[in-house]
N, C-alpha and C positions, 0 to 999 in steps of 0.2 A: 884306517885301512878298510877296503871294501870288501867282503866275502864273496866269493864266487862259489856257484856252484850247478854242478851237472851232475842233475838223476837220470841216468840211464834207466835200461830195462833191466840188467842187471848186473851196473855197477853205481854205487853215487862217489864220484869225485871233487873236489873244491881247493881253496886255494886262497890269499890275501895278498890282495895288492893296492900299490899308491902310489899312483905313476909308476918312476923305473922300481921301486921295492917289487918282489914278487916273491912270495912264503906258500911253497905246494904244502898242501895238506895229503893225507894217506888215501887212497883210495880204496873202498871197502866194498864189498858184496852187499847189495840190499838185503832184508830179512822183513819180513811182516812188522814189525816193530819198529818204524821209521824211527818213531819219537825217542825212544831208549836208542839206539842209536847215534844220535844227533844228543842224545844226553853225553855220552860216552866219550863223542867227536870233540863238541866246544862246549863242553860246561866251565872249563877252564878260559877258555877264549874270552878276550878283554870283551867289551861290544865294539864291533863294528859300524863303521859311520853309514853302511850301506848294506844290503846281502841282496846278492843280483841271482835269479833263478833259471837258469833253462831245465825246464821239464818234461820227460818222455814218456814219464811211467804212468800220465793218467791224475785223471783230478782226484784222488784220493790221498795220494804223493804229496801233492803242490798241498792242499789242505794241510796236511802233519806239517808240513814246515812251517808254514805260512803261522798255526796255530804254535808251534814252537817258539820262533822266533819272536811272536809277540808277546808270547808269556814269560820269555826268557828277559827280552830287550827291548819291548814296547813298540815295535817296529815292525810295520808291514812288510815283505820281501817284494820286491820289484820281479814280477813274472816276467820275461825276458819273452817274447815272440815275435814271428816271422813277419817280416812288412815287405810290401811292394818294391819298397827302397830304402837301404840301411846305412849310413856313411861314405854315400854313393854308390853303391854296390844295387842294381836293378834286378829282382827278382825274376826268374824265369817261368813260371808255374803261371800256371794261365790264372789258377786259382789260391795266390800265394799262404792265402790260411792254411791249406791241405800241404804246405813246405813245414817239414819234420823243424821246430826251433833250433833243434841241437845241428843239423846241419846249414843251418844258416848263420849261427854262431860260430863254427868253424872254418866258414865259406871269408867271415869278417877276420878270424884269426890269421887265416893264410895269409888276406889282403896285406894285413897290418907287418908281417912280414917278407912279402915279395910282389914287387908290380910284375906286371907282363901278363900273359898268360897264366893260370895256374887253373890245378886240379885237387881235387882230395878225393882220398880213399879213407873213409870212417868204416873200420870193422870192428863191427857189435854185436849185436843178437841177429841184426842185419848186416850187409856190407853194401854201403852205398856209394856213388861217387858224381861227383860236382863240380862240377869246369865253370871258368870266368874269363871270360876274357880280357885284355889290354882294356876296353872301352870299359870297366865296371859290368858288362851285363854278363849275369848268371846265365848259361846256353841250356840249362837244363840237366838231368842224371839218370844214373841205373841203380834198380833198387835190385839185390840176390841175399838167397840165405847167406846166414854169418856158419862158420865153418861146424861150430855143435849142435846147429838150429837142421844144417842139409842130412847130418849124422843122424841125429835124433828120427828126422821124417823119415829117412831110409830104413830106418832101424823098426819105425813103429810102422810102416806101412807093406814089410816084406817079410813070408812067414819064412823062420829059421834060419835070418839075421837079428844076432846079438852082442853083445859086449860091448859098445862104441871104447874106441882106443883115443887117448886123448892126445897122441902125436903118432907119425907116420912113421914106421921102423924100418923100412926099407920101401924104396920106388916099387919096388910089387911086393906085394905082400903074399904071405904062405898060408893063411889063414883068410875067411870071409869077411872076419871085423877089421883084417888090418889089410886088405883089399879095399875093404871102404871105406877108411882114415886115408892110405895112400889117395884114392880116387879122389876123393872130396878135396882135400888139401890139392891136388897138384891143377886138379880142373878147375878150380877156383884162380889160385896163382896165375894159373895157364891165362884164364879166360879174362883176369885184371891185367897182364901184360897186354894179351891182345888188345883189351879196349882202352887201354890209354896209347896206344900205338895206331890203332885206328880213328880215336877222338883226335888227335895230333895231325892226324893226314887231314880230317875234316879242316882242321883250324888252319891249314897248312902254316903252322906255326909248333914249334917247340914247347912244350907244355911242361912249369916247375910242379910236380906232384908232390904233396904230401898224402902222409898216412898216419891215420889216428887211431885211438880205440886199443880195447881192451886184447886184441888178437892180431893187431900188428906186427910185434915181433912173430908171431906164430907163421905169418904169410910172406914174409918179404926174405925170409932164408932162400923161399922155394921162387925168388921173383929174378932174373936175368937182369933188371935192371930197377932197383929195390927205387923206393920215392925216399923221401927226406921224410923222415919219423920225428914227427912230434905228439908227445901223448898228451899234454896237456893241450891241444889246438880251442877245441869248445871254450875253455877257459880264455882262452886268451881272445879270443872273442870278445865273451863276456867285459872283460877288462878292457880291451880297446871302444866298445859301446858304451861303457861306464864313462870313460875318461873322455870323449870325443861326443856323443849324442847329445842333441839341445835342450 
């Protein structure tokens, strides 16, 4: 079995697969202590014939694993990054290294289950989103806060806003914090319907959307026309470049 795995900024998720087998592992909050972590995770884990990495959080991350895994299983972990061209799939970025790994892993996850058009929505500590067209080429994307990240800035950069509310209690709110969970959550949903409805016009074509990431379900209650949620997308990525790359 191969391990997969997605370090987020701050979630790390992973996973085992071999061909169709697929075994989700738990997904966990990062903490300073990658290593004790990852002790806690798969101490118990057979070894694996492979451990596939996309990493977000920075060479300090990729290091503790890298040093984990080999002291664990003698085995270097395969850093997973952004190429020009992936299993056909053509990079859009003028400058493809400056392409987030973890969205190009998710870009190959959609692929692997649906041709045509498609899109994703990744909401993370960012909320990004990334179109493909029929032809394999990535058209390019929009990077915005992720819904605690726009809370937070509002919060630290306005005097006599406080509390951040970690969900919306009513479409307006009675209060200034929950004035600005309603704000942030509906403007955000708002302005992701908008722009997958306006990317669609561009394409003049029908766009299959997915949506990924740790705040997915938090966004797609408030969406008119929610995307296909899948949380494990990166993963699956990951596992379709395992099993398919030469």
């Amino acid at each position: 079995m191969k391990l997969l795995v997605d370090i987020g900024n701050s979630r790390l998720k992973w996973a085992l697969a071999d061909g169709r087998r697929w075994q989700p592992g738990e997904a966990v909050m990062r903490n300073a202590t990658l290593e004790g972590m990852l002790d806690s995770l798969w101490r118990d884990l057979a070894p694996p014939s492979s451990v596939i990495v996309a990493n977000v959080a920075g060479a300090e991350a990729g290091q503790a694993i890298s040093r984990w895994s080999y002291e664990r299983w003698g085995m270097e972990p395969v850093m997973f990054g952004s190429q020009a061209e992936t299993l056909g799939i053509i990079n859009g970025y003028d400058d493809y290294t400056q392409f987030g790994c973890d969205r190009w892993a998710a870009l190959i996850g959609a692929r692997s289950l649906r041709s045509g058009d498609i899109g994703v929505i990744d909401c993370g500590t960012a909320i990004t989103v990334d179109v493909v067209d029929a032809s394999d080429r990535h058209r390019g994307g929009l990077i915005v806060p992720g819904l605690d990240l726009a809370q937070d800035s509002l919060l630290r950069n306005t005097v006599g806003v406080s509390a951040r509310r970690r969900e919306p209690s009513a479409l307006l709110g009675r209060s200034t914090a929950d004035c600005v969970t309603s704000g942030v959550f509906l403007v955000t949903a708002g302005g992701l319907q908008w722009a997958t409805q306006r990317l669609e016009t561009e394409l003049n074509n029908r766009i299959h959307w997915f949506i990924t990431g740790g705040d997915a379900p938090r966004l797609t209650v408030h969406m008119s026309r929610p995307p296909e949620h899948r949380p494990d997308l990166v993963l699956r990525g990951l596992a379709s470049y395992a099993d398919n790359a030469p």
